[in-house]
Every structure is written in C-alpha cells, then in structure tokens.
N, C-alpha and C positions, 0 to 999 in steps of 0.2 A: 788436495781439495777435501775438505768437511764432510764426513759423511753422516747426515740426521736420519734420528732414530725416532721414532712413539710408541707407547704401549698404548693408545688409544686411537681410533679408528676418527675420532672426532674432531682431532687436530692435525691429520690428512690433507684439509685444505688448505694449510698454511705449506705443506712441502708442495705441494700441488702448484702454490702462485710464486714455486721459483724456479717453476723449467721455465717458463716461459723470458725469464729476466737470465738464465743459462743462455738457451737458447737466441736469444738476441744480444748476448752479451757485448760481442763488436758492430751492433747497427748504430746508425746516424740519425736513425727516422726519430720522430717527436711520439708519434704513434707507433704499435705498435698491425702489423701489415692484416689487412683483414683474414679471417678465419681461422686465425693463433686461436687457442682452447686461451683464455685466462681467467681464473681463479679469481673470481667477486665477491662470492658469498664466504662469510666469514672471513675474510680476510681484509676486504676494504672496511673501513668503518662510514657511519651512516654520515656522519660530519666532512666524510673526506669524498665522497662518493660523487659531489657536485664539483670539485676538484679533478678528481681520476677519470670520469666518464665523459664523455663529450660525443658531438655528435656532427657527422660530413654533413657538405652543404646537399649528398642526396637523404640524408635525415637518419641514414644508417649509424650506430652505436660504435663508439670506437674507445681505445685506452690511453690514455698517458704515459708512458713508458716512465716519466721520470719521477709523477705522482705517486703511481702501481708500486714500483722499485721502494720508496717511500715507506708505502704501507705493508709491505710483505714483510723487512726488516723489520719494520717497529711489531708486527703480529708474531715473526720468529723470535726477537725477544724478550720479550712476554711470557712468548710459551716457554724458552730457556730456563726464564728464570725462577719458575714454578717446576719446571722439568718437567714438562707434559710435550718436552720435543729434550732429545739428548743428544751428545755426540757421542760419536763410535771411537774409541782409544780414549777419551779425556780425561779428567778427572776431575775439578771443580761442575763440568756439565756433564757428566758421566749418565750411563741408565740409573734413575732412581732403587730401580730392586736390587742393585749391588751394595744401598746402602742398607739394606735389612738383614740378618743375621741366614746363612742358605740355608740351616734347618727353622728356618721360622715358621713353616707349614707345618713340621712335623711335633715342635714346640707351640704350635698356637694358644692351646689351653691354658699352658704355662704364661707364656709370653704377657698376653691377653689378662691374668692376674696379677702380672706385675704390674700393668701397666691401667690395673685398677680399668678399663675395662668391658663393657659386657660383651659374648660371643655373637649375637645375634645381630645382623646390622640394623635395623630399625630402633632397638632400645637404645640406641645412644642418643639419636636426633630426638629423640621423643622426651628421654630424660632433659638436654638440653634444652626443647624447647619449652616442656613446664617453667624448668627453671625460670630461664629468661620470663614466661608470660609473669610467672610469681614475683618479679622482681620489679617489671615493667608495672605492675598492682599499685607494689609499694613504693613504684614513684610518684603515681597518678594520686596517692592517695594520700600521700605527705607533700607534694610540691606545695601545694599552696598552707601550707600551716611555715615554711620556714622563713621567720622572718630575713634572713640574709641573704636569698635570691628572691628575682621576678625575674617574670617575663616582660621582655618589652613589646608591643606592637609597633615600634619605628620602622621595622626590616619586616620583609617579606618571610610567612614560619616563625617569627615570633625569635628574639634575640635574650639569652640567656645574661643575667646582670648578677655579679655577685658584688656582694655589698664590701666596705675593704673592712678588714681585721684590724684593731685596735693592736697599737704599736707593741711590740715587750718591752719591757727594762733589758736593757745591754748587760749582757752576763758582764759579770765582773774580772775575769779573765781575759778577757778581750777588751776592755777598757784600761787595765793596766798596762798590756801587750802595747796598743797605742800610743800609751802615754811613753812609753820605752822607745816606740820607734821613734816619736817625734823627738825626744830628748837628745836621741843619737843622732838622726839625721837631720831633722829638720822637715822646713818643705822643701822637697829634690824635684828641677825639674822634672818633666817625664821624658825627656830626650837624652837626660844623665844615665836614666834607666837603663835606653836601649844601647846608647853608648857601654856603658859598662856590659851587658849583657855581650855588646858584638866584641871586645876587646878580650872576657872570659873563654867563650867560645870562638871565635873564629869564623862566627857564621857570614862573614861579609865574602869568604872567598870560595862559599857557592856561586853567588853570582858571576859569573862570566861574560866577557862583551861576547858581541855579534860577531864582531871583525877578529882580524889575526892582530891588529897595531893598536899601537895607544901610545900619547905624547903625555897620556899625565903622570905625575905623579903618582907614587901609593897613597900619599900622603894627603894629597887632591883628592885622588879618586876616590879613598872613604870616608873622607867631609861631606862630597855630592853623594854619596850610596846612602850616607849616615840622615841626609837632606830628603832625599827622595822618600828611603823607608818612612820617617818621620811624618811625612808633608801626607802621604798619602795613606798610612797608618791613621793619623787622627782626623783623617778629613779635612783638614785645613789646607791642603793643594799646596801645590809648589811654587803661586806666587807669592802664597803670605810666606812659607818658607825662605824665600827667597831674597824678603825684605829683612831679616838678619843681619846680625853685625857680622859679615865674613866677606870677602872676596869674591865670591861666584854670584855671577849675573843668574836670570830666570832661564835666559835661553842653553847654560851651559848646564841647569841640575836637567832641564828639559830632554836635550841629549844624550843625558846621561842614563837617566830615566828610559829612553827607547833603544837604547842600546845595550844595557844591560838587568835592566827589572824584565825579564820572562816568568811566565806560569812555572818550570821547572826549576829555576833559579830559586824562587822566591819560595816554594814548596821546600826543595831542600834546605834553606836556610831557618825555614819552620822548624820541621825536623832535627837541624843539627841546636836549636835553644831549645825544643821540646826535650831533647837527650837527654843534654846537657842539666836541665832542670828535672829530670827524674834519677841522675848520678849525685846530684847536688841532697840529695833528700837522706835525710837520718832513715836508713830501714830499721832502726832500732824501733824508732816513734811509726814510719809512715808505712812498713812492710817493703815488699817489693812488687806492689801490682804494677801495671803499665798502666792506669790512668791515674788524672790529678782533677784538681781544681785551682783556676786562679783567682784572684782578687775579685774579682767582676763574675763570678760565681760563674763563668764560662769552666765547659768541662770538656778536659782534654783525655780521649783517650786513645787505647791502642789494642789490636788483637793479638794473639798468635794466637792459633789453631783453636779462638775459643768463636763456636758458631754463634754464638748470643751477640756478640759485641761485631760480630765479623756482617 
C-alpha cells in the first residue's frame, strides 16, 4: 500500500478524506453509515458539494460514498502533482526536498546568487508585483492606440480580435523545393503516403486482433487495416472508404476496425512511424533532437529526462 507524505499541515485534509474510503473499502452501502468522521472541507469542491452531500428522509446530513471517493482522488491528485502530498520510496512522486541540493541551508547565500534571487522573502513578491503593475500600465495605456487589435463587446469581458497579417512573399527556396517535388511526384494520393509509410516501417503489425483466430489473409487484412487507418485518419469514415474500387464490403472494414484498431494498437503504431521518421533524417542537416515538425506545422515531440518537454 502507498504511503503519503506532506510537509504542509494544510493539505492534511486531503489524507484525512481517505481513511474513511480505507476504512469502508469492502461496504455495499450507497452512503456512508452515520457518525464516520468525513473530510469536507477542502476536499469536496463547492460544484460537487450538491452531488456528495445529501440528506435522510429524518433531514440528517449524509455522504456519497461513490461521489466523496471521486473527489478525494481527484484532490490527492492535484496535490501529487505539485507535490504538496508525496510518496514514501518513489521517485517521479518523491518528497520534493530530496530534489534540492542537502547542503542548500548551508549554501543559501551562495545558492540564492545564482539563482539571481533576493534572501528576504518579501522582496521577491514585491519586485514581481511592481513589475507586473508596470507592465499592466503599459497595456492600459497603449491598447487603444494599436490599430491591429480591438476589443470586441459580443462576449461577456470583452473578446480580444487581432486584425490578420498581410501575407509574405514565399521565400524562394521553398518555391523551388515544390516545384521539385511536384516534377518528381506529382499529385500522390494521400493513401499512397500511408501506404508507403506502412510498407517502410512495419507499423501495421502493432495492431493486433482481439481474438486468438483469423480466416483472413495477410494480404486482406492490411487492405482493411490500410482502409480503416485511412477512413478514420481523414475523417471521411469507413463508409465513404468503403465505396472504393476493392473487394471489401462496409461491414467487413467495420469488423475489422473493432477488432483490431485499440487505443494501444494505434499508439504504438504512432510511435513505430514517429521512429522511423526521426532515423529517416540527415542529422548532418537536422541534428539529433527527438522532436520534428510535419507538413501541417503539427509538432512532434519526445522527452528523455528533459523536465521542460516532459
């Protein structure tokens, strides 16, 4: 079992509203039996409060057990994720003060000038909040001279409109580039794409059926996998797909589709052409980071051990 931890006495109420969901772990009841201590404050939120709380027909105050359960979770992770609750052994949820250097008391002076700054805790709020007032000035006091926003009064607070930017001239390099690809390729469907893409990589044999059996074909079965990814890749569904010049009815990509497109399936099959396309790359030209960008200025990335991205 999980043992949570706080360095703060204030987020006490969140370990507080799970004895009692401990404690009842194997009941039946819908409620929770009267005189149980449970943990309300701070822990229920105000929106959910009309939800969790209820009341007998003699007018007495009672709980939810499956509402409460609900919100204690979602308040435990919360506080997790800022670390103002930690676990005992982890490490991604670790005590936050393991992540500070253990002479950092006795370095603070030092510390404290690296890190630009001041020793006193009041100068820091106080610098930041000039700032910000300084800043909030010089919004109030140029908004209305720029002609490329307004405010609109349509929405309720007032909706922010920026005017659109006059187009560039298409660098010249990238105009060429084009003129290049179209000479060589052509217009390619975009089905060619993925086909070619699943044939380079292999990605079609992440997906897995449900079952142990299968009467199809390989041959079958990555026309329909090639169909389904397609169909539901571009929004166009699996009946326009289906009206294709090929051999498979609607109801066979349909099955095909429920049997083998899963959330882990398809993730991994992400992944193995995400790879694949960051092995594909000149690190001469593109380095070796772990993110890209594709066509559709959609940006793909990836972490390891860097907290920024992660």
């Amino acid at each position: 079992m999980l043992a949570f931890r706080f360095n703060n006495n204030e987020h006490r109420p969140v370990l507080d509203g799970l004895q009692p969901i401990l404690a009842h772990a194997d009941a039946k009841t819908t409620y929770y039996p009267p005189g149980t201590h449970v943990q309300v404050k701070h822990v229920v939120k105000a929106d959910w409060r009309e939800f969790a709380l209820d009341t007998d027909p003699k007018g007495k105050a009672r709980v939810v057990r499956l509402v409460y359960e609900c919100c204690v979770l979602q308040a435990l992770r919360d506080c997790l994720r800022c670390k103002e609750i930690w676990v005992v052994g982890a490490d991604r949820w670790r005590n936050p003060d393991e992540d500070l250097p253990q002479d950092f008391d006795a370095q603070r002076t030092e510390n404290y000038r690296k890190l630009a700054l001041p020793l006193a805790a009041l100068e820091f709020p106080e610098a930041v909040r000039l700032e910000m007032r300084e800043e909030l000035d010089k919004l109030h006091h140029d908004l209305p001279k720029l002609s490329w926003l307004s405010i609109s009064d349509k929405y309720l607070g007032g909706a922010i409109k920026l005017n659109p930017l006059d187009a560039l001239p298409e660098p010249k390099n990238l105009r060429r580039l084009k003129k290049y690809i179209e000479q060589r390729w052509g217009t390619t469907p975009l089905i060619e794409f993925l086909k070619e893409a699943v044939l380079r990589t292999g990605a079609l044999t992440e997906l897995t059926g449900v079952g142990t059996r299968t009467s199809l074909s390989e041959a079958d079965l990555t026309e329909r996998l090639l169909l389904c990814t397609y169909g539901y890749g571009t929004n166009s569904g699996l009946r326009a797909v289906a009206a294709g010049d090929h051999p498979h009815t609607e109801e066979d990509i349909r099955y095909t589709a429920r049997r083998y497109l899963t959330p882990t399936g398809l993730k991994a099959m992400a992944v193995a052409i995400a790879n694949a396309t960051f092995a594909a790359r000149q690190e001469t030209i593109w380095g070796q980071g772990t993110t890209t960008v594709a066509s559709d200025s959609t940006h793909f990335a990836a972490w390891d051990r860097n907290i920024f991205t992660e």
